[in-house]
C-alpha positions as CSV (number, residue, x, y, z in Angstrom):
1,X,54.3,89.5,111.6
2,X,52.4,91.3,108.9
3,X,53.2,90.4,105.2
4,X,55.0,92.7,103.2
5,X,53.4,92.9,99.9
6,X,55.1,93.4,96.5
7,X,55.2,96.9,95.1
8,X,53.3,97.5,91.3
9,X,55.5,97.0,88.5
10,X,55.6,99.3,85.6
11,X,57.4,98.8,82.5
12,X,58.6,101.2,80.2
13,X,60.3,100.2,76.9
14,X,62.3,102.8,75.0
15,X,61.7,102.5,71.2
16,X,61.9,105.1,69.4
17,X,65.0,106.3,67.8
18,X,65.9,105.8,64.9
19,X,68.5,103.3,64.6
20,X,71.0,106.0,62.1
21,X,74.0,103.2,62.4
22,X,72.2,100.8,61.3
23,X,72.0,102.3,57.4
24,X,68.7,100.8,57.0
25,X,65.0,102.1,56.1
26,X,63.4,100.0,58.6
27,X,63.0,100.6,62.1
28,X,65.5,99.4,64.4
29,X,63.8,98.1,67.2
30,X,61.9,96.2,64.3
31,X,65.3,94.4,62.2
32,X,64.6,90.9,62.8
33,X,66.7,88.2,64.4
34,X,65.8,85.2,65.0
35,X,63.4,84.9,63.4
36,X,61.3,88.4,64.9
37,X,61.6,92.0,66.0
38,X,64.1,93.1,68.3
39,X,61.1,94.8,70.3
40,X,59.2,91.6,70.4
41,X,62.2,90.1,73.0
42,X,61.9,93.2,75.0
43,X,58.0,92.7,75.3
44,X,58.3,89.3,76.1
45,X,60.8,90.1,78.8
46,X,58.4,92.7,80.0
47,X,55.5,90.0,79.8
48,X,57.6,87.8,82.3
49,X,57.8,90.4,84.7
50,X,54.2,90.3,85.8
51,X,54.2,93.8,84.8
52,X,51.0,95.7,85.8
53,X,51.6,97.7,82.4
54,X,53.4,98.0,79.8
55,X,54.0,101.5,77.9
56,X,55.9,101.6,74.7
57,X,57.8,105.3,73.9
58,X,57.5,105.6,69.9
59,X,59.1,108.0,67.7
60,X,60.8,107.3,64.3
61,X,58.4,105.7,62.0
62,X,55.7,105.0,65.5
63,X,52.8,103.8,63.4
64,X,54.9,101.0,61.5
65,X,56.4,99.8,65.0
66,X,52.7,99.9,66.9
67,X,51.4,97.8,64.0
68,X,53.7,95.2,64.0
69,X,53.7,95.0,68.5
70,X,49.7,95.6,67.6
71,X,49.7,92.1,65.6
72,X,51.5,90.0,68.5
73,X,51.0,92.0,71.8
74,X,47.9,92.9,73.5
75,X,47.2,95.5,76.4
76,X,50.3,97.7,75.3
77,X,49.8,101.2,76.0
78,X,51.7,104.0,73.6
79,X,52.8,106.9,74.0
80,X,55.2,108.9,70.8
81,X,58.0,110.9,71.6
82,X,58.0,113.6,68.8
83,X,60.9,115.0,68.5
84,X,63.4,112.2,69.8
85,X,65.4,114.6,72.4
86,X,67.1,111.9,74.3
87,X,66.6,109.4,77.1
88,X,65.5,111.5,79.7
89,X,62.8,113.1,77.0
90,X,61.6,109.7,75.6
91,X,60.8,109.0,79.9
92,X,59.0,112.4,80.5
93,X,56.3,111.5,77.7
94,X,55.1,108.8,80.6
95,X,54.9,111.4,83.1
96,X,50.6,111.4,82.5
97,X,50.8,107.3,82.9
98,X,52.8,107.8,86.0
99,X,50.4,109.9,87.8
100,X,48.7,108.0,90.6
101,X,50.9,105.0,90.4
102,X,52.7,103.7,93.3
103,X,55.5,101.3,92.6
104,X,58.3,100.2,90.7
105,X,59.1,101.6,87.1
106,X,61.2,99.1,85.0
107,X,62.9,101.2,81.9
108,X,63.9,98.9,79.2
109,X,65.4,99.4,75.4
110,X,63.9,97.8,73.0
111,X,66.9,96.8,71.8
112,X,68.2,94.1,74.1
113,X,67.4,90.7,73.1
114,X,69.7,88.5,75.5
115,X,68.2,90.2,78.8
116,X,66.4,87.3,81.0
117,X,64.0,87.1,83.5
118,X,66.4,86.2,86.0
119,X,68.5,89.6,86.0
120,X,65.4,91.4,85.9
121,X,64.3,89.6,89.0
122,X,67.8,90.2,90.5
123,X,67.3,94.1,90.0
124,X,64.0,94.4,91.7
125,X,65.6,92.3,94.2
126,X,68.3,94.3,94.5
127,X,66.1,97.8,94.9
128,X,64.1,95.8,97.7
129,X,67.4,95.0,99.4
130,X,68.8,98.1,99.5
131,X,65.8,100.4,100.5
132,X,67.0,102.5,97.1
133,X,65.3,105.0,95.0
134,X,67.4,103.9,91.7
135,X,68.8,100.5,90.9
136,X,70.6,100.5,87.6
137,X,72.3,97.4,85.7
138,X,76.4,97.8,85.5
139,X,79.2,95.7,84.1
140,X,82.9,95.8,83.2
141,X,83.1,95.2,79.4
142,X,86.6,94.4,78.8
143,X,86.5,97.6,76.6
144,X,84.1,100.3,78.3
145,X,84.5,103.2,75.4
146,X,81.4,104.7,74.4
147,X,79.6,103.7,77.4
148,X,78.8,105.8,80.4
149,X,80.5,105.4,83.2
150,X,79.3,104.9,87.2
151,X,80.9,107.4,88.6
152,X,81.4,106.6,92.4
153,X,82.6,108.2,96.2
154,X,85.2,107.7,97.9
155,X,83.1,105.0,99.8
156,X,81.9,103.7,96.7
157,X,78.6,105.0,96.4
158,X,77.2,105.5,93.1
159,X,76.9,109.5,92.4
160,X,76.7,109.9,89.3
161,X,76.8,108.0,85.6
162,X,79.0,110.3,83.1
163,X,77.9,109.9,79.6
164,X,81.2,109.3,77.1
165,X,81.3,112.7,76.1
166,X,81.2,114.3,79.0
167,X,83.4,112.3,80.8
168,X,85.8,114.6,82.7
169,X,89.8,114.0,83.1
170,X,90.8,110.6,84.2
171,X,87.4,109.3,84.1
172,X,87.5,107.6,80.8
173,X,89.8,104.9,82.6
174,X,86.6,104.0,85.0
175,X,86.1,100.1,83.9
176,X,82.1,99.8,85.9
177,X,79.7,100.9,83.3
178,X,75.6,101.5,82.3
179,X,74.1,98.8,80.8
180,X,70.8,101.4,79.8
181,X,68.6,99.2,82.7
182,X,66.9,101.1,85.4
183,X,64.4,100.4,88.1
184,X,62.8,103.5,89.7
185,X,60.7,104.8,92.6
186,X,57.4,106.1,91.0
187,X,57.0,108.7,93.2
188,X,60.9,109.9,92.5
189,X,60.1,109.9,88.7
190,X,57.2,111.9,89.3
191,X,59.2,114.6,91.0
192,X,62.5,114.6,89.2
193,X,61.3,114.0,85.5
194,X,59.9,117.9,84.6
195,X,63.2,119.2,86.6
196,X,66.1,117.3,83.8
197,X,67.9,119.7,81.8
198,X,69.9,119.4,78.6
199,X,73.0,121.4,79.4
200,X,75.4,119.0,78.4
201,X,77.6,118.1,74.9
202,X,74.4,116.2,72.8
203,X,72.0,118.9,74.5
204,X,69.3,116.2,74.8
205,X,67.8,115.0,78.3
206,X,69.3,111.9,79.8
207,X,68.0,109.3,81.8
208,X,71.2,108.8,83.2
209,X,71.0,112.4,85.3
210,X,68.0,111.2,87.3
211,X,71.0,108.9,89.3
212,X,73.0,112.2,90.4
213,X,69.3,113.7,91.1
214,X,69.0,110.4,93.6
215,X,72.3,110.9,95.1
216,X,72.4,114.6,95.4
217,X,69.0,114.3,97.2
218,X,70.5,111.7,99.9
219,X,68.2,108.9,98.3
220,X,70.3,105.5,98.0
221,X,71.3,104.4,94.5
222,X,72.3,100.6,94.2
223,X,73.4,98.6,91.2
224,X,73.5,95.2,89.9
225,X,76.6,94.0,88.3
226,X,76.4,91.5,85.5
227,X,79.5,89.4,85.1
228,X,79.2,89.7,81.5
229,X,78.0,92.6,79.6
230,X,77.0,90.5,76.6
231,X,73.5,89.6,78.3
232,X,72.4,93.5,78.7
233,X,74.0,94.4,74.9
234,X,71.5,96.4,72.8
235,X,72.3,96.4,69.1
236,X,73.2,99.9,67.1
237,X,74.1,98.5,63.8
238,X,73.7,95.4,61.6
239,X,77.1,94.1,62.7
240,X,76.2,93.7,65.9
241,X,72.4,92.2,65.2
242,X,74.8,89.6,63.2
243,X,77.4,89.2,66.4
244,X,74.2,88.4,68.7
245,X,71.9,86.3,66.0
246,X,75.2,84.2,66.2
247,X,75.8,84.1,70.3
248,X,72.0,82.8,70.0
249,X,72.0,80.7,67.7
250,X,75.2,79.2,69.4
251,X,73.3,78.5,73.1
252,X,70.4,77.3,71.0
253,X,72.5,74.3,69.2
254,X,74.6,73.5,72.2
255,X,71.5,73.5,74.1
256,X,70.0,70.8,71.7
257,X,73.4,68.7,71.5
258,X,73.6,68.9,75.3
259,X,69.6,67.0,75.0
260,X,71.2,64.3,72.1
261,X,70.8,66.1,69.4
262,X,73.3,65.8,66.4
263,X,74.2,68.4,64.7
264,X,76.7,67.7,62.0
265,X,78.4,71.4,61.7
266,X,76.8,73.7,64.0
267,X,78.7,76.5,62.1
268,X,76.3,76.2,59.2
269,X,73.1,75.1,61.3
270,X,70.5,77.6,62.0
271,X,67.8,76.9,64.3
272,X,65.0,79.1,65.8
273,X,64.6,79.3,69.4
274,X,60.9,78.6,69.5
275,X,61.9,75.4,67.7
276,X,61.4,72.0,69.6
277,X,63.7,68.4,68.5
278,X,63.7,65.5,70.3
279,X,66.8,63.1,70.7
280,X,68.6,61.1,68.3
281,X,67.7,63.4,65.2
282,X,70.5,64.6,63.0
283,X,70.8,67.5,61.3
284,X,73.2,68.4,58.5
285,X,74.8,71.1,57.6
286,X,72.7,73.7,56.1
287,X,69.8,73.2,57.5
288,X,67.5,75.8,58.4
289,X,64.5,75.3,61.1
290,X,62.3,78.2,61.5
291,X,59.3,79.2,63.7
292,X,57.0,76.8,65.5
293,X,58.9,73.9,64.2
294,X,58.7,70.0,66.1
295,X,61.0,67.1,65.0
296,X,60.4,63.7,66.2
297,X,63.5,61.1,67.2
298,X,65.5,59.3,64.9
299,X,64.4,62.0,62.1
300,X,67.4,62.8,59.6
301,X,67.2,66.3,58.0
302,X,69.9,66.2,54.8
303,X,71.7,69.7,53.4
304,X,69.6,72.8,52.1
305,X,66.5,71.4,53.7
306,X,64.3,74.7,55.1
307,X,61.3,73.7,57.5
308,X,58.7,76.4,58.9
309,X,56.1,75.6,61.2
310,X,55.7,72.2,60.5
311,X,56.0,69.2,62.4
312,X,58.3,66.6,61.2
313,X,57.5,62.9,63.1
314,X,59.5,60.4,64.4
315,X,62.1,59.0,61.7
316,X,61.2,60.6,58.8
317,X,64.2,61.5,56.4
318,X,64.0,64.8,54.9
319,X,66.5,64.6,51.1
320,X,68.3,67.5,50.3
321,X,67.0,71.1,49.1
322,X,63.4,70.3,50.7
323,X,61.3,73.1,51.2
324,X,58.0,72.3,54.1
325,X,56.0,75.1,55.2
326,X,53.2,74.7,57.7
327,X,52.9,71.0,57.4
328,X,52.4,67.8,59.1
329,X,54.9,65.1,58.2
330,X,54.2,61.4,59.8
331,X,56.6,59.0,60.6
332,X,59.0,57.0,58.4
333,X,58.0,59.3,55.4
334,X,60.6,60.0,53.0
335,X,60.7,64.1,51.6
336,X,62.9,65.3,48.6
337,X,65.1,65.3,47.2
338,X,64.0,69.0,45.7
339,X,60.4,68.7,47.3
340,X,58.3,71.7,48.0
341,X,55.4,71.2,50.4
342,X,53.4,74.5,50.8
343,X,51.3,75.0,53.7
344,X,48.4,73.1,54.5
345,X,49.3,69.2,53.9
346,X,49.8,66.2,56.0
347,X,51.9,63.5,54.7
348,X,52.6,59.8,55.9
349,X,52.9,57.9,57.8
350,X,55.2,55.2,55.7
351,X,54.4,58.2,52.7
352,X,57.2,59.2,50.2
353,X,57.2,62.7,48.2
354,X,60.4,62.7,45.7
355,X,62.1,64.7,43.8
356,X,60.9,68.1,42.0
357,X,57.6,67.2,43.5
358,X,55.2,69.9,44.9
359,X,52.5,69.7,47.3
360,X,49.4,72.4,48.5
361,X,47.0,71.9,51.2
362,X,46.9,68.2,50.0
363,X,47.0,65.1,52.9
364,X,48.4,62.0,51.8
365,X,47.8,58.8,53.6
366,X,49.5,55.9,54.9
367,X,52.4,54.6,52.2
368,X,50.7,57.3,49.2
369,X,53.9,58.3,47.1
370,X,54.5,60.7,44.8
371,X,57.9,59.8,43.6
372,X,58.6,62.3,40.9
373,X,58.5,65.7,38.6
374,X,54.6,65.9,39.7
375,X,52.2,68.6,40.9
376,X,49.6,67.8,44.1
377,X,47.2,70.5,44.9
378,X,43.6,70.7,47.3
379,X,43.9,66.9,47.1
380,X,42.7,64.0,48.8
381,X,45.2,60.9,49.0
382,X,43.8,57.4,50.3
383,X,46.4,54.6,51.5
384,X,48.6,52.9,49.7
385,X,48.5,55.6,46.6
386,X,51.1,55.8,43.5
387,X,50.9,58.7,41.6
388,X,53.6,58.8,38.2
389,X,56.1,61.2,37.2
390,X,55.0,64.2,35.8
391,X,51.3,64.1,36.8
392,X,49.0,66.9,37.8
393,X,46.1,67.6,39.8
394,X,44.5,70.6,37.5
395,X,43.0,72.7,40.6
396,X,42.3,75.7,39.6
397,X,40.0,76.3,36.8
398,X,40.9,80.2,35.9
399,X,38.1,81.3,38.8
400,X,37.9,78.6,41.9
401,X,39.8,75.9,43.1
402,X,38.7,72.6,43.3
403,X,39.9,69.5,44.9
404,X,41.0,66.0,43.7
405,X,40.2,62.5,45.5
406,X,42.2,59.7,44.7
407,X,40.7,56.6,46.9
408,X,42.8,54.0,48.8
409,X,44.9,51.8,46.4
410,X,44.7,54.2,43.3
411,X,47.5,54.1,40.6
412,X,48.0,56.7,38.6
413,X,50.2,56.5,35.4
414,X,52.7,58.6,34.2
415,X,51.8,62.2,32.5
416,X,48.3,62.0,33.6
417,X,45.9,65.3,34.2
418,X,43.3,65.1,37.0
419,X,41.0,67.8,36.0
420,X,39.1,68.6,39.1
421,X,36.7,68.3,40.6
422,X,37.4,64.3,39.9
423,X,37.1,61.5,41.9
424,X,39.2,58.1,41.4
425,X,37.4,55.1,43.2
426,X,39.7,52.8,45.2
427,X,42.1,50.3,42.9
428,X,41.5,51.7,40.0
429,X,44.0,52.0,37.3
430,X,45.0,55.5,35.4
431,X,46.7,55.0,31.7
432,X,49.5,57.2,31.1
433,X,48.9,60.0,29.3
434,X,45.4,60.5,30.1
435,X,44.0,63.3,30.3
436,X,40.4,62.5,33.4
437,X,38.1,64.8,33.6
438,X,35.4,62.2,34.9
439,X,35.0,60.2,38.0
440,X,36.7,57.0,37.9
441,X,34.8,53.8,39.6
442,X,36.8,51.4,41.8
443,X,38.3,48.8,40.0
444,X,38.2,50.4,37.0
445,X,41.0,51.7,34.4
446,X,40.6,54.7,33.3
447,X,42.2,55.8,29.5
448,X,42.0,59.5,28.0
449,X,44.5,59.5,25.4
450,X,44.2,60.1,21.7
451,X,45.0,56.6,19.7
452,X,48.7,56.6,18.5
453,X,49.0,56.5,14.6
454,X,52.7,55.4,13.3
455,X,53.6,56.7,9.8
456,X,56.4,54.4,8.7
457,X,59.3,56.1,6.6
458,X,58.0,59.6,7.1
459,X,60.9,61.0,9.2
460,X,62.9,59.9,6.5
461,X,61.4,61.8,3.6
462,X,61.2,64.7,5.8
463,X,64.9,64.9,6.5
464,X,65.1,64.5,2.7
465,X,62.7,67.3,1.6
466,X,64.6,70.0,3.9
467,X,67.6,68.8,2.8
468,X,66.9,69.2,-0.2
469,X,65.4,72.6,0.1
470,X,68.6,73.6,1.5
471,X,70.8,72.8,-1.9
472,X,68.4,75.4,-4.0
């Protein structure tokens, strides 16, 4: 028996309007959540599909949305829809792409960031089943107003889907309704697209007439019915981009307690999706864990802490209010309380940065600490390190930066200014105050301080002489 092979799959991902309800300058397939654009879930979706290509209909504000898709996505073909005249429109700009290809046609928003894989798979499956033309996604939303509605025969065929507004008597009560997700026939969209008219309330084109097109032409129209409509939800407003970042973040945190996990207050816990934790950490509340983020078991994160792109290792305790971007934390290091690391620095293991203590594109090694009130920038950390409160590598010289060694075993007093480029051989002593703008030797202490002078009784007679000023 001969193998059937799959058809071509093209996908087709509707972004170009403008987003009005969402009161906002910036595009709306481009309002973030989760941590990225709306579009970029849609393209990701279309990237799971196998799809042979992917074209992206543009419109309102086209060269800002290509840019951003340009810096993530490759191998997306555009096409702009000028002026935005409605579904049906957006779907004839394809027609040139369309010529000569022989296959399915997947039509996705660009606004539909819970759609997965799996129902995507299910829809193609469905077409394939049912020998049809058009497959669309349905539901029954507990509350189907403002959707349109699949309007169906006496033996249940699908005939038609009625927009809201031109929804004839009795037919608003129909619960079965368009979730905006089609798979076509090539070939049909070819034929039917140039033939859509907009004689209808909005007097755009829709989509949606291409099913009565189907139907009216004997071709078979099939749906698949989600049993929720949340999944297939596109977001018009910045209410409901704040109703879905929540579902997510939701299945995210249960998905990470369901693994071991803790998670203190999920309520006030906000975690990426792209970010992996191992079990047994614990996360308070108030913590927030963005981007490519990895936490390592038995790691405890404390209130306020925000992490981004980093990886944390295995029990590490991160103090309140600690700030790490794009760095490498090794275990049983201690961070914060009120710690900044900026990007660039590795840290541990056994290490300790404290409080009010900031860190750039500096690595630290085993048991360094920099307890307190201190600066550490394009540094160089040996093992076993102690650097004193309010101490600062002096990196930048008004025209380069230059970077700071401090050798195994170094200890550095309090107050002290490392004037790079320096070098501090290994055990060797700092005095605080001092002010090194040489290379230290190991073993060596190093003093660059002015010699204190003590004037006794002269607070005294200056408390006298203003006082006394004060009686003429």
């Amino acid at each position: 028996m001969p193998e059937t092979s799959t058809p071509s799959l093209m996908t087709v991902i509707l972004a170009a309007g403008k987003g009005t309800r969402m009161n906002s300058s910036r595009p709306k397939v481009l309002q973030e959540l989760r941590g990225k654009p709306l579009t970029h879930y849609t393209l990701d979706l279309a990237r799971s599909m196998s799809s042979d290509r992917i074209l992206m209909v543009l419109g309102h504000q086209a060269d800002q949305v290509r840019t951003d898709v340009e810096t993530a996505f490759a191998g997306i073909e555009y096409v702009v829809q000028e002026p935005q005249r409605g579904t049906g429109h957006a779907l004839l700009q394809c027609l040139a792409q369309l010529e000569g290809f022989d296959g399915h046609v997947l039509v996705l928003s660009g606004d539909v960031p819970a759609l997965t894989t799996k129902t995507l798979q299910n829809l193609i499956r469905a077409q394939t089943t049912n020998s049809a033309t058009v497959t669309v996604l349905t539901s029954c939303p507990p509350d189907p107003t403002g959707y349109g509605r699949m309007i169906r025969d006496a033996e249940g065929k699908i005939i038609a889907i009625r927009e809201q507004k031109d929804l004839n008597p009795g037919e608003d009560s129909i619960g079965e309704v368009n979730m905006g997700v089609y798979l076509f026939d090539a070939s049909f969209l070819i034929r039917e697209l140039p033939l859509l008219s907009n004689k209808n309330t909005q007097g755009e084109y829709y989509l949606t007439d291409l099913v009565q097109a189907a139907a009216a032409g004997g071709l078979t129209v099939s749906a698949l019915t989600l049993e929720t409509s949340d999944e297939a939800m596109g977001i018009n407003t910045l209410i409901e981009l704040s109703a879905m970042e929540k579902s997510m973040r939701d299945n995210i945190l249960r998905k990470l307690m369901e693994g071991g996990v803790r998670i203190v207050d999920p309520s006030a816990t906000y975690v990426d999706d792209s970010v992996r934790i191992e079990a047994d950490v614990v996360l308070h509340p108030m913590t927030f864990l963005y981007g490519t983020t990895t936490i390592g078991s038995g790691t405890v994160i404390h209130p306020g802490a925000v992490i981004t792109n980093s990886v944390i290792g295995r029990d590490v305790e991160i103090f309140p209010h600690s700030v790490i971007e794009d760095s490498q934390i090794l275990e049983k290091t201690v961070i914060g309380p009120f710690a900044r690391l900026r990007p660039g620095n590795s840290v541990g293991p056994k290490g300790k940065i404290g409080n009010f203590v900031e860190v750039k594109n500096s690595r630290l090694g085993e048991g360094s600490k920099v307890s307190h009130l201190t600066y550490i920038g394009d540094s160089e950390l040996g093992k076993g390190v102690n650097v004193g409160a309010g101490s600062v590598t002096c990196n930048y010289d008004g025209f380069s930066k230059h970077r700071t060694v401090l050798e195994d075993g170094v200890f550095v007093g309090s107050g002290t200014m490392m004037v790079a480029p320096v070098t501090l051989g290994s055990n060797s002593i700092v005095g605080a105050g001092s002010t090194i703008t040489q290379d230290v030797p190991p073993d060596s202490l190093a003093l660059g301080r002015a010699r204190q002078e003590v004037k006794e009784g002269w607070a005294r007679r200056w408390r006298e002489k203003i006082a006394g000023k004060g009686k003429s």
